[in-house]
N, C-alpha and C positions, 0 to 999 in steps of 0.2 A: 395105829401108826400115824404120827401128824406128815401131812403132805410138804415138800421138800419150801424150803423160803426160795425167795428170792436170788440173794446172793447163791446160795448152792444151786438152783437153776442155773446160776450164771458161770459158775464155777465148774460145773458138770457138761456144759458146751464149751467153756473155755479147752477144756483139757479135752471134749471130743477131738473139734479142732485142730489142735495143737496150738496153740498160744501156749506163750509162756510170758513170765513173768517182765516187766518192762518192756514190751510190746506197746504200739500207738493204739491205744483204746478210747473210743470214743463215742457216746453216747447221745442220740438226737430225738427228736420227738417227731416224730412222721405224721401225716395222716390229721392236718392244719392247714387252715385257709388265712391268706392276708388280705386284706382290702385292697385293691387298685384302682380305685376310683374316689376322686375330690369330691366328694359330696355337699363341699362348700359349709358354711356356716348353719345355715337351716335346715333339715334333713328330717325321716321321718327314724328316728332312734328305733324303732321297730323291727324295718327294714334293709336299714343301711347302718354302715359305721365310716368314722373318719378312715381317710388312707393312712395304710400303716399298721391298720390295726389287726392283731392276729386271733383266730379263733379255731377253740379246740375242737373237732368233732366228735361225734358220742361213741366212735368210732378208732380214735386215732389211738397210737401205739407207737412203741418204743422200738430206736434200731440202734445195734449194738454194731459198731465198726471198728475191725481189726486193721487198722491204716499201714502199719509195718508189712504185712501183708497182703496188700493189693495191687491184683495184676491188671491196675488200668496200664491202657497202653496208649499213646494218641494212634488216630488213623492214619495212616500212607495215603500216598498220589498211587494210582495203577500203576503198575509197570509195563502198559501197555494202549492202544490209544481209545479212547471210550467210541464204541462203537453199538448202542444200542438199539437190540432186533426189533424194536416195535418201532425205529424211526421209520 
């Protein structure tokens, strides 16, 4: 028996889930670094790369987001006045 593809893994959580069809589906690559540091004109290509520049880890992986679906929510003010016991 060949081992499931791709797509039918993806197909197969989809419907765990419940996603349906025309859902905000959205697909990213996780588990990547970008440069933050101007390493100027001369650099040791070795060790450094320009800013900006993104790099895969041997590591990194795929995240699958169902956006129709998500319960972000921004945070609140307390409803109460900040009193904390370690002050």
């Amino acid at each position: 028996m060949e081992p499931p593809t791709i797509k039918e893994q993806v197909a197969f959580i989809a419907q765990k889930y419940g996603w349906e069809e025309g859902d905000n589906i959205v697909v990213e690559m996780a588990g990547t670094q970008v440069s933050g540091i101007d390493v100027g004109e001369e650099y040791n290509k070795k060790w450094q790369s320009p800013i900006g520049t993104r790099k895969y880890n041997k590591d990194a992986f795929i995240v699958i987001k169902n956006l129709s679906r998500d319960s972000f929510e921004s945070s609140k003010p307390m409803d109460r006045e900040h009193k904390p016991h370690h002050a």
